[in-house]
N, C-alpha and C positions, 0 to 999 in steps of 0.2 A: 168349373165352379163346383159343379157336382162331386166330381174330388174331394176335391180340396175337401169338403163339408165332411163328408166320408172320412178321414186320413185324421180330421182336426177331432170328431168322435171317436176314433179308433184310439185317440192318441188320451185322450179324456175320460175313455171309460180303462185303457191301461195303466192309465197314474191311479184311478181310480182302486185299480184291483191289486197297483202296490202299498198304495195307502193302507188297505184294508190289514195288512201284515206290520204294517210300522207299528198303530197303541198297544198291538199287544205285547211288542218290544219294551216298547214307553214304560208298557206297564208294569210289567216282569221287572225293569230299574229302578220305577217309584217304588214298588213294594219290597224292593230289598232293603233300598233306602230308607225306609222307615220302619225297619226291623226292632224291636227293642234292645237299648242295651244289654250286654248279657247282667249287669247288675239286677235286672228287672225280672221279675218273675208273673206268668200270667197264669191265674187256675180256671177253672171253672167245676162249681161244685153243685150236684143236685141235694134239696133238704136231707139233713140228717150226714150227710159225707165230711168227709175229715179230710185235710191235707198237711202234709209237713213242710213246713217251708224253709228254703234257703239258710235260714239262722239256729236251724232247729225246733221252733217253736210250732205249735199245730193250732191249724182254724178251723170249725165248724161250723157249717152253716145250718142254724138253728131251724129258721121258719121263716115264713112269708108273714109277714105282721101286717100290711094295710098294702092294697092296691088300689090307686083310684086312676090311674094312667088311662086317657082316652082312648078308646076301641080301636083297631085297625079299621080304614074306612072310613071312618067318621070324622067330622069336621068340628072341632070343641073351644071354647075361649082360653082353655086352660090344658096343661097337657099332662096335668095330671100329677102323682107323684106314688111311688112304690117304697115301701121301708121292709127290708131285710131283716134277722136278728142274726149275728152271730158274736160266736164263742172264741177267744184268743187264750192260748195257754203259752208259758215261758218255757224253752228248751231246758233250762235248768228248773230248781227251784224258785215257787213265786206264787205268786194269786193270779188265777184265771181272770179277766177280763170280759165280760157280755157288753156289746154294743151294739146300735142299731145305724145301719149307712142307706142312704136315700138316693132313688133316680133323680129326683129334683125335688130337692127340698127348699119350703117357701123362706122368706126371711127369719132369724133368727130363732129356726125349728127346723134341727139334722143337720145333715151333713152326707156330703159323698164320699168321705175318704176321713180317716183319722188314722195316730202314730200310735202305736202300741210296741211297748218294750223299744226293739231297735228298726223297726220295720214302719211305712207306712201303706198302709192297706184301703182300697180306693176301691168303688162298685164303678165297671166300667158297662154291664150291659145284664139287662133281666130279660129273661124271656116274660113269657105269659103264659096263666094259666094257673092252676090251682098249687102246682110243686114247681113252679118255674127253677132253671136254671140260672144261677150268678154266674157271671164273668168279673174276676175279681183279678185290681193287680196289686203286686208287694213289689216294693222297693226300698231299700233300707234309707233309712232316715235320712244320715249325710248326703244323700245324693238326689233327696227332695227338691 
């Protein structure tokens, strides 16, 4: 009996320790698989920085205009909402564009993503902090 108990742990902590090898497999295939189209482009811009995008046309990201996003830690009723400014200019000629995209904006005040020229431009992640970081994505229109 005493075996057996032996043999049935032995056998339970080695599934155990090939388990431990297979989610990072898993994981390694989810995250390919959810790789972005190459149509998609992802920046991330600290205040004041420029990118040119896919289409030609360039984004700047202006300033932090209003953070009220809930603390880390902290447990709140509401979770807040962050607003961005940035700047869109046409690859060719045109008028510049200033708009403002929200981490979560309340009902019909902002937005997290709007089309500018042929591109649509989405905030997908703000850090925190006085010069936070955007994580912004472009996608062109049609493929909205």
């Amino acid at each position: 009996m005493y075996r057996t108990v032996c043999l049935t742990l032995i056998a339970l902590l080695t599934g155990c320790a090939s388990a431990d090898s297979q989610p990072a497999a898993t994981a390694t295939t989810t995250t390919t698989a959810q790789e972005p189209p190459a149509a998609m482009q992802t920046i991330t811009l600290g205040i004041g920085e420029k990118a040119t995008l896919a289409d030609g046309s360039r984004l700047t990201y202006l300033s932090l205009v209003n953070d009220s996003r809930c603390p880390p830690n902290v447990q709140c009723i509401w979770a807040g909402d962050a607003e961005i400014s940035l700047r869109w200019e046409p690859a060719a000629s045109g008028k510049p564009k200033t708009f403002s995209l929200h981490t979560n904006p309340i009902a019909d005040h902002g937005q997290t993503g709007l089309d500018v020229g042929k591109v649509h431009i989405a905030l997908q992640a703000l850090e925190r902090g006085i010069a936070p970081e955007a994580t912004l994505s472009i996608t062109p229109v049609d493929k909205v």
